[in-house]
N, C-alpha and C positions, 0 to 999 in steps of 0.2 A: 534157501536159508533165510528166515526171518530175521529181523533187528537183533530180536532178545541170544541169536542161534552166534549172530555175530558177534556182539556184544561178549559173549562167553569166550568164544573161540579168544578175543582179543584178550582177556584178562588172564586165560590160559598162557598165551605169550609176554606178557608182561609177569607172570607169575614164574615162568619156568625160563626164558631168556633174558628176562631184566632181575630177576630175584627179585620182584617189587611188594614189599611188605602188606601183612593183611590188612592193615589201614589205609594204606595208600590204592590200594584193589579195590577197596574197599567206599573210597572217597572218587577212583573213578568210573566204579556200577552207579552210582548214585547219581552222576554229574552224566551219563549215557544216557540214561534208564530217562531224567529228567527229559536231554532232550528228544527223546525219541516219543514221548507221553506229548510233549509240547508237537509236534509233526505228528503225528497220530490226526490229533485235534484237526489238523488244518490239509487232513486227507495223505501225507505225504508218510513215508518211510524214514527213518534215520538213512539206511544205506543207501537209498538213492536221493537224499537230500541233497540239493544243490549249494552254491554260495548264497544264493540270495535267500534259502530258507534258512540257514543258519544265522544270516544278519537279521533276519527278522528274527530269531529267536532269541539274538543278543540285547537285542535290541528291546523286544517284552520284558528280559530280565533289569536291564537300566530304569525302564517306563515304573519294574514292581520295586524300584527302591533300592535293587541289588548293589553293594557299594563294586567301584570296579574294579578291585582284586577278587570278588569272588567273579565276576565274571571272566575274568583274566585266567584263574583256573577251570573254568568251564571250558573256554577257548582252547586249553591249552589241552585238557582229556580230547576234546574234539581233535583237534592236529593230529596226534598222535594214534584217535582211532580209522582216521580216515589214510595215515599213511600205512599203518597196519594193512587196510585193502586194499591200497595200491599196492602195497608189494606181494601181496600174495595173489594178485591177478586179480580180486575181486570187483574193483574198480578202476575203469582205465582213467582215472584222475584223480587226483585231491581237489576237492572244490573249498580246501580252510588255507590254503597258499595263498589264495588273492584277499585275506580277511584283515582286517586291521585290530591289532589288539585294542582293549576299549580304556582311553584315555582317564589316567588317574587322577582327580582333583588331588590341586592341591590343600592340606587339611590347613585348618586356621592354627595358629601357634597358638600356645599355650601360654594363658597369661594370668596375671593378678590384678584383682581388684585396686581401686585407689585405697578404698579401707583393706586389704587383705596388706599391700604395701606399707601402709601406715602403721601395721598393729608388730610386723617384723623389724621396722627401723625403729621403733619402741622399745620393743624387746631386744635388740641390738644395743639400742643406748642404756637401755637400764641395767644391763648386766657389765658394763663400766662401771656403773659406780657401787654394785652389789658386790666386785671385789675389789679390797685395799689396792692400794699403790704397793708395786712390790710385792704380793701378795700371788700365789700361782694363780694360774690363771687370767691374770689382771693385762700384761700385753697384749694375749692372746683374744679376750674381750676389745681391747680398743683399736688391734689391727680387725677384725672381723667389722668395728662397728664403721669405720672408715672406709673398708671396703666398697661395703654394702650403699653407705650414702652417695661414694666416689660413683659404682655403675650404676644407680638408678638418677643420679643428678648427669649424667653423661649419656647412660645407654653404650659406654664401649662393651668391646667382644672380651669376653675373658681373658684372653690370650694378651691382649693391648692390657688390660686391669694390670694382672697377675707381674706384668713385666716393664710396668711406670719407671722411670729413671728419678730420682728422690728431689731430682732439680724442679719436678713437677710441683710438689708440696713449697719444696724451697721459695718458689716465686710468691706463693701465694694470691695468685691471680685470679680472676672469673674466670679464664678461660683459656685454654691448652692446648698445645700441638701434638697429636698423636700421631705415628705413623700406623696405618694396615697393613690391610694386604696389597700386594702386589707394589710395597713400600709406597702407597701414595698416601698423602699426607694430609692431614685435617683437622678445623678447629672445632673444638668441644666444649661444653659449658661447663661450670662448675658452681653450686648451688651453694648460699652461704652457709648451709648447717654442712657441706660436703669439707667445705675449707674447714670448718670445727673441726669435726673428725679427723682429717687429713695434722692440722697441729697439733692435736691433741697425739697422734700417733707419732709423730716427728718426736716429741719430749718424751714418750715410752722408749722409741726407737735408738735415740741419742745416750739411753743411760745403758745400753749395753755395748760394749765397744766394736764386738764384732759386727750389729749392725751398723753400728756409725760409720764404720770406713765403709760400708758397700755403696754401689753404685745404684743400685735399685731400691724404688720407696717400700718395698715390702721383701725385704730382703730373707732367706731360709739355706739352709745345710745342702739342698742340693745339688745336683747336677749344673743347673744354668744358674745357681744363684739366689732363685727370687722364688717365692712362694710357689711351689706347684699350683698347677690346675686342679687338679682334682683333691688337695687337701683344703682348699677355698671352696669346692663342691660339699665337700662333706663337711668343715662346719656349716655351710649355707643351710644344709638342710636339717642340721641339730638346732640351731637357733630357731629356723620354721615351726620344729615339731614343738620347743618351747612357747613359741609363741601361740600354738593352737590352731597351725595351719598343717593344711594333706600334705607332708613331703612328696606325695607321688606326682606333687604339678608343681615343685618348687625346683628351680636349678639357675644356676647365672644366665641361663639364657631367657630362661622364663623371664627375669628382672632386667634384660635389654629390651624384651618383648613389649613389656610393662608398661617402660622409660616411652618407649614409640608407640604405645597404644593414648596413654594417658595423656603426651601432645596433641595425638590429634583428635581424642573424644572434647580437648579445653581448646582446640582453635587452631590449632598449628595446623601450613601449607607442609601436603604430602612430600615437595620437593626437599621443603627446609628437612624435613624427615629423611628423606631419603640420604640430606651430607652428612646431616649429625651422624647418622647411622656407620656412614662409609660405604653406602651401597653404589657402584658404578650403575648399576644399571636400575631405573624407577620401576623395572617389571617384577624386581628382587622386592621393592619397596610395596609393590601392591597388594600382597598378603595383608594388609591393613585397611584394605577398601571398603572391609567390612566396618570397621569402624566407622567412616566416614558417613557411608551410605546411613547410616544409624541417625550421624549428627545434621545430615544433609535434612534428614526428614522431619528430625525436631525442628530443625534453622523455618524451614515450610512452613509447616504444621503452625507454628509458632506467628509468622511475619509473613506470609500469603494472604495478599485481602480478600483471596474466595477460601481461602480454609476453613473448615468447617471450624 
């Protein structure tokens, strides 16, 4: 019995004892058939393909670019057709037991421009004074536009934004105590157009009364109190679409992303990045190295006396 004889037999079984959909049969003749054309090549059979021929064939797919979830599904039809003939006697082993799934980069966050930044805190602020005082809409304008300076002058988590205690704006300080996660505590900047917005919001805030007695800087009708998360998502991304930016890379995290990318393309040490941020651990904080590596080469490029 050939590859292509076994190959059948296995989809058979996956078709009538796994009830496995004609897409998914479908997507695993293709990810078989591949490797079996790949061992051809290089003299060998799928069915008697050993471990070290299939790491090699993982391993051509990494070399062609393949990202590693598709090879992770390749891996994964493999397993599955090699325990197929272990249990039906056809091979006395699985040789994809001792294989190591293939390690998934981590992808770069998603982030905005200094000008892409610049053109939504615009549009944040202009839409304050495009409705009266009093006027609907017009809170809802200067809580948004306060927000927004608050996490991109700070870079907190959403979660910390959404749920400020009002004593924050109250001080009027540069610079803020937040608690995270795992309640450990930390000081934050605050930018002076941040503090604008932030009083500017306190005198919107103070003329309704049910906000004024709460305890939190952006206080709402719900559950905990204070502005959901996700109603701060979804205006985030109506003021985006206003201002002429792809809602599909816009969200509060993108604008903490931003906050710690734009530090460090203008100077800032990775580590100072790492407290503002509240990351415990600097390997959390490394998804920005790529930044770095960017400014590292300009800093060279620039002030190396052999630089070209």
């Amino acid at each position: 019995m050939g590859s292509g004889a076994r190959i059948e037999a296995f989809l058979e079984m996956m078709a009538a004892e796994r009830g496995a959909s004609d897409n998914t049969l479908a997507s695993y003749r293709r990810d078989l058939e591949d490797a079996a054309q790949h061992l051809a090549a290089t003299g060998k059979t799928l069915q008697d393909a050993g471990a070290d021929d299939l790491r090699t064939f993982l391993s051509t797919l990494s070399a062609q670019g393949f990202a590693a979830t598709t090879q992770t599904r390749k891996l994964s039809a493999l397993r599955q057709f090699f325990q197929f003939l272990y249990a039906e006697g056809l091979r006395g082993d699985d040789p994809t037991g001792v294989l190591d799934s293939p390690k998934k980069g981590r992808g770069l966050p998603k982030t905005l421009s200094e000008e892409e930044t610049g053109k939504l805190l615009e549009q944040a602020e202009a839409e304050t004074r495009e409705t009266p005082v009093g006027a609907t809409g017009h809170a809802a304008a200067v809580r948004l536009h306060a927000l927004l300076e608050v996490l991109y002058a700070s870079g907190l988590r959403v979660s910390e934004l959404v749920s400020l205690p009002v004593t924050v704006a109250l001080r009027d300080e540069r610079f803020f105590a937040v608690r995270g996660k795992g309640g450990k505590e930390r000081i934050v900047p605050l930018s002076g157009k941040a503090r604008t917005a932030m009083q500017s919001w306190l005198t919107v805030r103070a003329a309704n009364p049910v906000w004024a007695e709460s305890v939190w800087l952006f206080p709402a009708g719900s559950q905990t109190g204070h502005l959901p998360r996700q109603v701060f998502a979804r205006e985030l991304k109506g003021v985006a679409a206003r201002a002429g930016i792809d809602t599909a890379k816009i969200s509060p995290h993108v604008l903490r992303h931003a906050f710690a990318s734009h530090l460090l393309q203008n100077g800032a040490d990775l580590r100072a990045v790492q407290e503002l941020l509240g990351h415990s651990d600097i390997s959390t904080t490394q998804i920005y190295t790529h930044v770095l590596e960017k400014r590292l080469a300009e800093l060279v490029q620039k002030h190396h006396p052999l630089a070209d």
